[in-house]
N, C-alpha and C positions, 0 to 999 in steps of 0.2 A: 508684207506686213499682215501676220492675223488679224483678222478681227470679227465683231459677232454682233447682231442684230438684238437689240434691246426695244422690248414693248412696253410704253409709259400707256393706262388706259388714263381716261378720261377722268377727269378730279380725282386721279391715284396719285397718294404722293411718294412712292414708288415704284419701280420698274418690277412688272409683275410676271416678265418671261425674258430670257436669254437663250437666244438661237445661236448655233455655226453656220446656218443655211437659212437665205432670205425665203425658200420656197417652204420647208418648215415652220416658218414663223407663219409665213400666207396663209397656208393651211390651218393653223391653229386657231387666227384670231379667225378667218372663214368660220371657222367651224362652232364658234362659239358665237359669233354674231358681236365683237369687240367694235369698241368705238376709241380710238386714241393714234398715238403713233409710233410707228415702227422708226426705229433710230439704227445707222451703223455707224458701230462704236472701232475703233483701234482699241489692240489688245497689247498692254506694253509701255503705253505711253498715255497719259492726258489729253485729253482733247485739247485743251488749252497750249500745249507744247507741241500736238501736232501741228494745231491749225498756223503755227508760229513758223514752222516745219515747211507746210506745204503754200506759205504764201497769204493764206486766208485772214491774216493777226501780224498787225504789229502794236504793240503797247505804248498810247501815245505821252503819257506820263506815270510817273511812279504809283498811282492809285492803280493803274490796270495791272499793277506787276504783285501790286500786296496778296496777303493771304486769303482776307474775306475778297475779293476780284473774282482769283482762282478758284477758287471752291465751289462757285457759281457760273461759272464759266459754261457756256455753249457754243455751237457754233451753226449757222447755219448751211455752211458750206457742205455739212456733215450730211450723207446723204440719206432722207426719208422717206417716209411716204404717210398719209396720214387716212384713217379710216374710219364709216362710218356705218354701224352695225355689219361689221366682216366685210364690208367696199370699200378697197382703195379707191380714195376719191383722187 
């Protein structure tokens, strides 16, 4: 499965880089001194329907399944790393 590294910085409220390469993301938020987190995302599918996919989600009533649910959906199985002025901490 593709997938691609997405940088949420710090009270952004949204994603201010997309990477194909965790070491090009490293680099960038490095170099700029970033505070936030580095996310990898599936390319294709929802997170909400992988994490269902790979075990991480099961929906335990009809509210988890509606639209406002999905639309907010994360996961933490999803794997990060979270940084503070360009240090993964």
């Amino acid at each position: 499965m593709k997938e691609v590294w997405v940088f949420n910085g710090a009270e952004g409220r949204f994603p201010s880089a997309v990477f194909d390469a965790r070491a090009d993301a490293q680099r960038w938020i490095a170099k700029n001194a970033l505070t936030g987190v580095l996310t990898k995302y599936p390319v294709g599918i929802s997170v909400y329907e992988w994490a269902i996919e790979n075990g991480q989600f099961s929906a335990k009533n009809e509210q988890q399944k509606s639209s406002a649910f999905i639309q907010k959906f994360s996961s933490a199985a999803q794997e990060h790393v979270h940084f503070e002025n360009g240090i993964a901490e």
